[in-house]
C-alpha positions as CSV (number, residue, x, y, z in Angstrom):
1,X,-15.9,-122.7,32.7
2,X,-16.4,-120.7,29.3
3,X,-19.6,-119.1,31.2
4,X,-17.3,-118.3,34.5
5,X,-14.8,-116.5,32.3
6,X,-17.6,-114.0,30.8
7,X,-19.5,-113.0,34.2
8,X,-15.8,-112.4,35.1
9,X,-14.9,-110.4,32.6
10,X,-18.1,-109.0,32.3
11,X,-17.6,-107.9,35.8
12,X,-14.5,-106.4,35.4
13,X,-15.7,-104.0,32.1
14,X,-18.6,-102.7,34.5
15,X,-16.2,-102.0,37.5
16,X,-14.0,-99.9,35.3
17,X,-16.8,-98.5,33.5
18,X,-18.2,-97.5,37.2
19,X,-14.7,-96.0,37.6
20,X,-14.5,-94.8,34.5
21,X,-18.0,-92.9,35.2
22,X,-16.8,-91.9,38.9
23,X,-14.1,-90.0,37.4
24,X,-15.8,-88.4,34.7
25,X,-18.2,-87.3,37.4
26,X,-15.5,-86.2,39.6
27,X,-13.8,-83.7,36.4
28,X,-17.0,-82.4,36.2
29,X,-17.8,-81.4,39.4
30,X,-14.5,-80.2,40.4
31,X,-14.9,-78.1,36.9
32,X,-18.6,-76.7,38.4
33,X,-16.8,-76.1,41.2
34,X,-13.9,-73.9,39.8
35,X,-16.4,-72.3,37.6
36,X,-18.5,-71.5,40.5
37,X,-15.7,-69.9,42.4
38,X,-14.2,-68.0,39.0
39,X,-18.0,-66.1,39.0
40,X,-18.3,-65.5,42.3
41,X,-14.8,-63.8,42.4
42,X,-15.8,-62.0,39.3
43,X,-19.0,-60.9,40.9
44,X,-17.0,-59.4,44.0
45,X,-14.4,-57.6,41.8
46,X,-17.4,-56.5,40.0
47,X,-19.2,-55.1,43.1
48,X,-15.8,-53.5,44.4
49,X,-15.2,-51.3,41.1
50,X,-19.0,-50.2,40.5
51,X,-18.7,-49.1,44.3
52,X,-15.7,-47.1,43.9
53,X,-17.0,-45.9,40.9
54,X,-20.4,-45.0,41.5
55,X,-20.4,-41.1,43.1
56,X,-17.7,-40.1,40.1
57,X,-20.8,-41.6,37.8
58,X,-23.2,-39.9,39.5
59,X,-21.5,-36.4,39.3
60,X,-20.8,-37.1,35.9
61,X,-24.6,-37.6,34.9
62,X,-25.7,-34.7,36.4
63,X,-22.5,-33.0,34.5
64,X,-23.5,-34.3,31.2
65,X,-20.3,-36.7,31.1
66,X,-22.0,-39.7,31.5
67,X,-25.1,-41.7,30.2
68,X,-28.1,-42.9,33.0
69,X,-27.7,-46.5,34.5
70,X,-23.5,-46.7,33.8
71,X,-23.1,-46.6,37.1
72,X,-24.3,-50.3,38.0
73,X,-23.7,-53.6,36.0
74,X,-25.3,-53.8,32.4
75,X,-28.9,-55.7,32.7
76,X,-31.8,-55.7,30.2
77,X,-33.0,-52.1,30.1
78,X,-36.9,-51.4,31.3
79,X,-39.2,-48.8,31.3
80,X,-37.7,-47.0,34.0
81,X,-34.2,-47.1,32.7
82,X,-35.9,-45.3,29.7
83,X,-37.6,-42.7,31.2
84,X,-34.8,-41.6,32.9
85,X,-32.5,-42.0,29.7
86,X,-34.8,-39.7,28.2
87,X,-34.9,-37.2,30.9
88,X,-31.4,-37.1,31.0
89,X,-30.9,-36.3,27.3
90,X,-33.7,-33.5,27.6
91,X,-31.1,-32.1,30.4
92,X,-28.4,-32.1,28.1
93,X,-30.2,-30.8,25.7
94,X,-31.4,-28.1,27.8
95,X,-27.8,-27.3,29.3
96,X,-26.0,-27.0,26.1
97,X,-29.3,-24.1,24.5
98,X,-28.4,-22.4,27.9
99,X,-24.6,-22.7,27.8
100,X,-25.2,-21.3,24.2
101,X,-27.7,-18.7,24.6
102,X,-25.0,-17.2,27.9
103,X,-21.6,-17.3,25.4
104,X,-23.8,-15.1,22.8
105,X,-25.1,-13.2,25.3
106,X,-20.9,-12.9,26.3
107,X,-19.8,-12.0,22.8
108,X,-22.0,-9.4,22.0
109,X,-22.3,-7.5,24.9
110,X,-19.0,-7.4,27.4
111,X,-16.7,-8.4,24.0
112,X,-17.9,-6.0,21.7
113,X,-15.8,-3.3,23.4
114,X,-12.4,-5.3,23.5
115,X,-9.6,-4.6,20.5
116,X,-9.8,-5.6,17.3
117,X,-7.0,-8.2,18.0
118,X,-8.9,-9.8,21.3
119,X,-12.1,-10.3,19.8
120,X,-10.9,-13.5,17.5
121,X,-9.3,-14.9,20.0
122,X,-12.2,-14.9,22.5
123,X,-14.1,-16.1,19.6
124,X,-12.3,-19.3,19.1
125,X,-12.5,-19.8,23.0
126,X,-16.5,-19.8,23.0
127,X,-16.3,-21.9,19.9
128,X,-14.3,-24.5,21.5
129,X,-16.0,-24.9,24.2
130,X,-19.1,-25.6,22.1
131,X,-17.8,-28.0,19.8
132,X,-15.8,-29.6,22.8
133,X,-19.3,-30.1,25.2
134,X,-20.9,-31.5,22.5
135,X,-18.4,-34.4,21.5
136,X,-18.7,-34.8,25.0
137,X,-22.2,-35.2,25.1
138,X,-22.2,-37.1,21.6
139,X,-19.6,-39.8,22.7
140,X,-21.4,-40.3,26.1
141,X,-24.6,-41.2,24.1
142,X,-23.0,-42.9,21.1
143,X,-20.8,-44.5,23.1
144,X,-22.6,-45.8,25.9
145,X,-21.8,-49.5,25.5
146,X,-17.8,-48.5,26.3
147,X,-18.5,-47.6,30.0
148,X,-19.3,-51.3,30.1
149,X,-16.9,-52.7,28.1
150,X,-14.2,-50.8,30.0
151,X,-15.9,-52.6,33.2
152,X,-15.8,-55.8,31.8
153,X,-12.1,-55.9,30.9
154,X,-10.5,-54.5,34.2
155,X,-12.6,-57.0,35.7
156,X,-11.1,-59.7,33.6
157,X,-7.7,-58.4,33.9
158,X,-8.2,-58.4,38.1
159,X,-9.1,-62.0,37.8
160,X,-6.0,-63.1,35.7
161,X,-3.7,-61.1,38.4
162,X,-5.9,-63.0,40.9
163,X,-5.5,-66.4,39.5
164,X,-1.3,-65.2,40.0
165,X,-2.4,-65.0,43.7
166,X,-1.7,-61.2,43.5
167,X,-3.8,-58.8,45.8
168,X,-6.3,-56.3,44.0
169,X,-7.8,-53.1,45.8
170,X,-10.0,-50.3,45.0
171,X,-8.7,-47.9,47.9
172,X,-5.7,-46.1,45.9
173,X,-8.5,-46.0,42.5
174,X,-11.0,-44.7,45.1
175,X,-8.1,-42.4,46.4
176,X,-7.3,-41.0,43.3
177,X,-11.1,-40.2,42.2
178,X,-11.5,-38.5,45.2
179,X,-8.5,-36.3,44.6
180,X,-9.4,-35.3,41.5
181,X,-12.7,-34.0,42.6
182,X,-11.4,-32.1,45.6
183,X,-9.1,-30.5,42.9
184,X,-12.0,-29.5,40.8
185,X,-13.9,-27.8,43.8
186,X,-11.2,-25.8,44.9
187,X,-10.8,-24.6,41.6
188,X,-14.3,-23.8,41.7
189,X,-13.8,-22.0,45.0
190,X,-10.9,-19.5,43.6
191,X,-12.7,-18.9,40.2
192,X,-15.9,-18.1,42.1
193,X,-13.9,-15.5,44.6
194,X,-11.6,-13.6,41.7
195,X,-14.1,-13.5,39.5
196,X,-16.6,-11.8,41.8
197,X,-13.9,-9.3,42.7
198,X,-13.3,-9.3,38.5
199,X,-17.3,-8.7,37.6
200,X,-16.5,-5.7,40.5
201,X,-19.5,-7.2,42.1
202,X,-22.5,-6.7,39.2
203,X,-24.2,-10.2,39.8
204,X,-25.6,-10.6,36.6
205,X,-22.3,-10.1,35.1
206,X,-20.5,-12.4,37.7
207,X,-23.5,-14.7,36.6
208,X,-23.3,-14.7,32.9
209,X,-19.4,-15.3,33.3
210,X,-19.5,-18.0,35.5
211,X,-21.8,-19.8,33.1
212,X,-19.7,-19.4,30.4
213,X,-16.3,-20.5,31.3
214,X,-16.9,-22.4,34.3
215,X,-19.7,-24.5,33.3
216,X,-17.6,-25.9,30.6
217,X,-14.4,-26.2,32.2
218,X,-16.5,-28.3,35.1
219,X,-17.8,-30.4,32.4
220,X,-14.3,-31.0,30.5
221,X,-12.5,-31.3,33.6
222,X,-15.4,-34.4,35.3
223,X,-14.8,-35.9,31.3
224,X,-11.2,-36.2,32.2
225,X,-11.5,-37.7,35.3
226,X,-12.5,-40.7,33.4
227,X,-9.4,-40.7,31.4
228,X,-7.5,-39.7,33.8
229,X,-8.6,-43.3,36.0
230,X,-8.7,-45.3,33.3
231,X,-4.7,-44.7,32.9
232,X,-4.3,-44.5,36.5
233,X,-5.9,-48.5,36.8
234,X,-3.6,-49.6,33.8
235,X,-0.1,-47.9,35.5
236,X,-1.5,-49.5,38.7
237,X,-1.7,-52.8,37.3
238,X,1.7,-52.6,34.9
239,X,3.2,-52.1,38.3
240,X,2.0,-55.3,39.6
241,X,2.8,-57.0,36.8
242,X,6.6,-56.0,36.8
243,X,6.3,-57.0,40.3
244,X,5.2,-60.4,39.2
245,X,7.9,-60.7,36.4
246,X,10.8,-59.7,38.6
247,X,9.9,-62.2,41.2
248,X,9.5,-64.5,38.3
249,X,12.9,-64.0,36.7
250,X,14.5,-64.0,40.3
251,X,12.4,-67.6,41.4
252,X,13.7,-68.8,37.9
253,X,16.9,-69.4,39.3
254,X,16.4,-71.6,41.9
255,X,14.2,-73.5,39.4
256,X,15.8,-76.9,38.2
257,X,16.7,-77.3,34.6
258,X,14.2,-79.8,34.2
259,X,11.4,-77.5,35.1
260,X,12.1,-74.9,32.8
261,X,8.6,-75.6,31.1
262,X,7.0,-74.3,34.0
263,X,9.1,-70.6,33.8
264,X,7.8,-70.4,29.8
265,X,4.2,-71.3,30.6
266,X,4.1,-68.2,33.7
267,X,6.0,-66.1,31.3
268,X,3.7,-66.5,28.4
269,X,0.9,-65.4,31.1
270,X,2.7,-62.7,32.3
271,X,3.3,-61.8,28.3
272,X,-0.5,-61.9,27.4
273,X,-1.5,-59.9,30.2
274,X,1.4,-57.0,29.0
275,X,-0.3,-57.4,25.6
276,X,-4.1,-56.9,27.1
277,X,-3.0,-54.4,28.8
278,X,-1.2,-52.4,25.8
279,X,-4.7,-53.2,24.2
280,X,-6.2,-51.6,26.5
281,X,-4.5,-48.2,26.9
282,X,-4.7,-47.9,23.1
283,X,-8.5,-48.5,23.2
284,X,-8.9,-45.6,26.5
285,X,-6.8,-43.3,23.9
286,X,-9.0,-44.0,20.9
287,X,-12.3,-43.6,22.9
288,X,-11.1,-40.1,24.3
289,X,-8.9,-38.9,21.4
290,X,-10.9,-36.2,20.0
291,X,-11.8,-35.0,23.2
292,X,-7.9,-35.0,23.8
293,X,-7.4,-33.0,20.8
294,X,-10.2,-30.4,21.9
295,X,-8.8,-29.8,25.1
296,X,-5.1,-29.3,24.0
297,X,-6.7,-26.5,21.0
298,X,-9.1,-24.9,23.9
299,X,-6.1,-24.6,26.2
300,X,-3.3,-23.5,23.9
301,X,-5.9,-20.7,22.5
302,X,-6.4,-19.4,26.3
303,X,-3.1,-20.0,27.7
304,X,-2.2,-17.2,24.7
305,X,-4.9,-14.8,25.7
306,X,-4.0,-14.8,28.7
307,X,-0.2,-14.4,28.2
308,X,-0.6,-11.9,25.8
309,X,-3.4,-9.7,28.1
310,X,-0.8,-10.5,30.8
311,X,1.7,-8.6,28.7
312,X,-0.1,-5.7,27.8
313,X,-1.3,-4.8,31.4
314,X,2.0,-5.2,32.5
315,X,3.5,-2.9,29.9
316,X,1.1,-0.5,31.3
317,X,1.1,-1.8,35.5
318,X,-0.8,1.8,36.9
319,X,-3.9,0.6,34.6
320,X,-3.8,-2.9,35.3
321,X,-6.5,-4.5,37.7
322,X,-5.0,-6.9,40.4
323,X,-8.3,-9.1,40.0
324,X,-8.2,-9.7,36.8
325,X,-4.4,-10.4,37.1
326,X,-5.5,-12.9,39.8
327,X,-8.3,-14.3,37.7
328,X,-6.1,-14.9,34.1
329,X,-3.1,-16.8,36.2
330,X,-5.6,-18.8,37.9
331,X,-7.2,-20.1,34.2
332,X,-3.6,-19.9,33.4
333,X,-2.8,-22.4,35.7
334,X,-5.5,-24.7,35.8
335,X,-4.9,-25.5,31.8
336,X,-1.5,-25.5,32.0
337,X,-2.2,-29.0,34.6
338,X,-4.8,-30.3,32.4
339,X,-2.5,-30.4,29.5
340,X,0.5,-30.9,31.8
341,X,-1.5,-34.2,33.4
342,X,-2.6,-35.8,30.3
343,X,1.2,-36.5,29.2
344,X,2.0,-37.5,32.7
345,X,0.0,-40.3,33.0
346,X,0.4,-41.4,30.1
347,X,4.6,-41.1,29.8
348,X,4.2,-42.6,33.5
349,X,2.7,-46.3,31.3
350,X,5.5,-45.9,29.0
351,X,8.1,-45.6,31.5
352,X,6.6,-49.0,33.2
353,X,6.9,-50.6,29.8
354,X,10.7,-49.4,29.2
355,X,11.2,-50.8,32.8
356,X,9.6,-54.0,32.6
357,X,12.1,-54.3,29.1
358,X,15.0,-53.5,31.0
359,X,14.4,-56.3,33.5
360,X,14.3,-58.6,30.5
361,X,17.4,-57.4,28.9
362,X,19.7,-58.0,32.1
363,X,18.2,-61.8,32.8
364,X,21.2,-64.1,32.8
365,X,20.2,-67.6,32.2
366,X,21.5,-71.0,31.7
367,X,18.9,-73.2,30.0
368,X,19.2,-72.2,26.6
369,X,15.4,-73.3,26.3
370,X,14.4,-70.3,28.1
371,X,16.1,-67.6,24.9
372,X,12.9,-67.8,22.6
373,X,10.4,-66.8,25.1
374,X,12.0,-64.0,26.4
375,X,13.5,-62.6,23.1
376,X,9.9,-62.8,21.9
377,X,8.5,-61.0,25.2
378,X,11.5,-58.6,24.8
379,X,10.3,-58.0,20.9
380,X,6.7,-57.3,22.4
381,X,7.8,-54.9,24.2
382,X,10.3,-52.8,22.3
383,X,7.3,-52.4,19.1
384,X,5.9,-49.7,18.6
385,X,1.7,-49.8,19.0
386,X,1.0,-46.5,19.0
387,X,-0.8,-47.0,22.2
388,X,-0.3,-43.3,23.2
389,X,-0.7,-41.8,19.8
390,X,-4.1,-39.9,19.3
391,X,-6.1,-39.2,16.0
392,X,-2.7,-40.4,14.7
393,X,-1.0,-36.9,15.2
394,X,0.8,-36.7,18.5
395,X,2.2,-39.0,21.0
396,X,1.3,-38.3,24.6
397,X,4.5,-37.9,26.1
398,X,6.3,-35.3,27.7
399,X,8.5,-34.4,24.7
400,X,4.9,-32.8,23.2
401,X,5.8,-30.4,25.7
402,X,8.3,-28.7,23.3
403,X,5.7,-28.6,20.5
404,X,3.3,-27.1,22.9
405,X,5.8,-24.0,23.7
406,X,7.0,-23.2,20.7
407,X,3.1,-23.0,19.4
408,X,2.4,-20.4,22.4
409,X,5.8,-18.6,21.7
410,X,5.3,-18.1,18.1
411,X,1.6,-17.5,18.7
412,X,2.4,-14.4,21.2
413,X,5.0,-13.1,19.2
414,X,2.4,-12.9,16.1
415,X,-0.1,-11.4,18.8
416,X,2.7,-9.0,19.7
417,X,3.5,-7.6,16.4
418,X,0.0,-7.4,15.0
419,X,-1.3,-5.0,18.2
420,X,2.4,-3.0,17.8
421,X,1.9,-2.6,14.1
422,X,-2.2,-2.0,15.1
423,X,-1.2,0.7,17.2
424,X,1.0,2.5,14.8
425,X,-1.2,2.9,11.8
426,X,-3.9,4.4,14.4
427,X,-1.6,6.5,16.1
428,X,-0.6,7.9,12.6
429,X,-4.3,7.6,11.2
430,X,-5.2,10.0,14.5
431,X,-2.4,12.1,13.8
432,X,-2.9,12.7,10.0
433,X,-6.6,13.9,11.2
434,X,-5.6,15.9,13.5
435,X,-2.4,17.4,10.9
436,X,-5.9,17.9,8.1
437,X,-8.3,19.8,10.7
């Protein structure tokens, strides 16, 4: 009887050590499983952005914007990879000496006739340019690994908004790229056709001047486009993630008080991925702050120039040459939109932030469970992370417009009474030569 009771219980402990095992086995295949289908999702969201991305790369490398082999995932680097990472730095090289040798060339030959007054100013403009191409070309070396790293956490943001069975597409980023560009040629296209008409047709001049202010802008401009998609993806998904929160405050109340846990848990997911995201627009800022800085000096010097030149061939209109007139309010134009963009997209997160707070601050609800985790999401988003704040001077929003104006008005008024007082003294120098002979 005694040995009856052991093979039964002996038989027992290895049936529910079998199940014990099965289930075990079971977790860890449905875990293979999921992780299986997490990669493979990754992997097409992966292929999807590299595809979208990979003629802006291209352009890029030839335009000294962007490093060799960015434009596909990161793998181990072979021999190939660096002999083309060399050749590409020899072109850099190589276009920077030429870009150098052609603003010299510029500011000792067609400058040295210009007035005293110009000849700083166009001095500063060269000098920009050269400092500016070569952060360019310093932080796309130096900081090759952030091409990937900015991969890597769009792709990880996709797959959170994934997991919250919300749709992703590359068409509207592949859209926007593609804009961009077009805007860039057709700048090309009405440079190229007043400045020929400027250089009165000498082809060497037309050449020379090309090169030097169009071969940087290019550059600058293919740089920006970078930035300029980076804050483009993170207003894109901020927009799908107040999407997701309104739906979420308006499911919450049909939700039963007893199920309350379930509305914190989504809205701590929903609260992490607003904090990634903030993350991340203060890292694209950081990575392109100085070039940020650059472009706002390099515009605010030529925007003057050009102001003030307009101004004095207007003052005198029989003199004044309808090409060049052409040529300065095309430059005129095309920095006033770089600056003018860079705000945009950048006040256009902040505005998505403010609205995704104001949703908060009208939810009515019941279950006083639910207060904590929305004061604290509310709290996220009113601080203050500087997100938009470069080299910790400005804050890249459209009231930076104001600062911008008065800069160019008190600027032109200096340029103003300098050349009248300029014009005085040798107007009386002339005349007390003329008085002695």
């Amino acid at each position: 009887m005694k040995q009856q009771q052991q093979h039964s219980f002996k038989t027992i402990s290895n049936f529910q050590l079998m199940v014990s095992n099965l289930g075990r086995n079971s977790k860890i295949k449905n875990d293979v499983e999921h992780e299986k289908s997490v990669g493979d999702q990754r992997r097409q969201f992966e292929i999807r952005l590299y595809n979208t991305t990979h003629k802006l790369l291209t352009i890029s490398q030839i335009f000294l914007s962007a490093p060799t082999a960015v434009q596909k995932p990161k793998i181990r680097a072979g021999l190939k990879d660096k002999i083309l990472y060399a050749i590409h730095l020899v072109w850099s090289v190589c276009i920077y000496i030429g870009l150098a040798a052609c603003i010299y060339d510029e500011s000792t030959s067609s400058n040295a006739d210009l007035p005293t007054v110009q000849k700083p100013l166009y001095f500063s403009e060269y000098l920009v340019y050269l400092i500016h191409i070569l952060e360019i070309v310093c932080r796309t070396y130096r900081g090759r690994e952030k091409f990937w790293i900015f991969f890597a956490l769009i792709i990880d943001f996709d797959c959170g908004l994934f997991d919250l069975q919300t749709p992703i597409s590359y068409r509207s980023l592949s859209c926007f790229l593609r804009t961009h560009l077009l805007l860039i040629v057709l700048h090309l296209l009405s440079t190229f056709i007043v400045g020929f008409f400027y250089s009165d047709g000498i082809w060497l001049s037309f050449f020379r001047t090309s090169i030097v202010y169009l071969l940087p802008n290019v550059i600058i401009h293919i740089s920006l486009i970078h930035y300029y998609g980076l804050l483009f993806v993170i207003a894109e998904r901020s927009e799908k993630l107040y999407a997701l929160l309104r739906q979420l405050l308006a499911d919450s109340k049909q939700l039963q008080l007893q199920q309350s846990s379930i509305f914190r848990i989504r809205l701590h997911l929903l609260r992490s991925l607003y904090a990634k995201l903030e993350q991340l627009t203060r890292d694209v800022n950081d990575a392109f702050s100085y070039s940020i800085v650059l472009v706002y000096v390099g515009s605010f010097i030529n925007i003057s120039i050009n102001i003030f030149l307009l101004y004095k061939y207007f003052s005198a209109w029989n003199t004044a040459g309808l090409a060049w007139t052409g040529y300065s309010a095309v430059w005129t134009c095309m920095h006033i939109a770089k600056m003018s963009l860079i705000l945009y997209y950048n006040e256009d997160i902040q505005n998505k932030k403010t609205q995704a707070l104001h949703l908060l601050s009208t939810f009515r609800y019941e279950d006083m469970a639910l207060e904590p985790p929305v004061r604290h999401f509310m709290l996220q988003l009113m601080s203050d992370t500087r997100s938009n704040v470069i080299c910790g001077m400005a804050a890249l929003n459209l009231n930076f417009i104001t600062s911008i104006l008065v800069a160019t008005s008190t600027l032109f008024i200096f340029l103003v009474q300098y050349d009248i007082t300029f014009e005085a003294l040798a107007k009386a120098q002339n005349s007390g030569k003329s008085t002695g002979g």
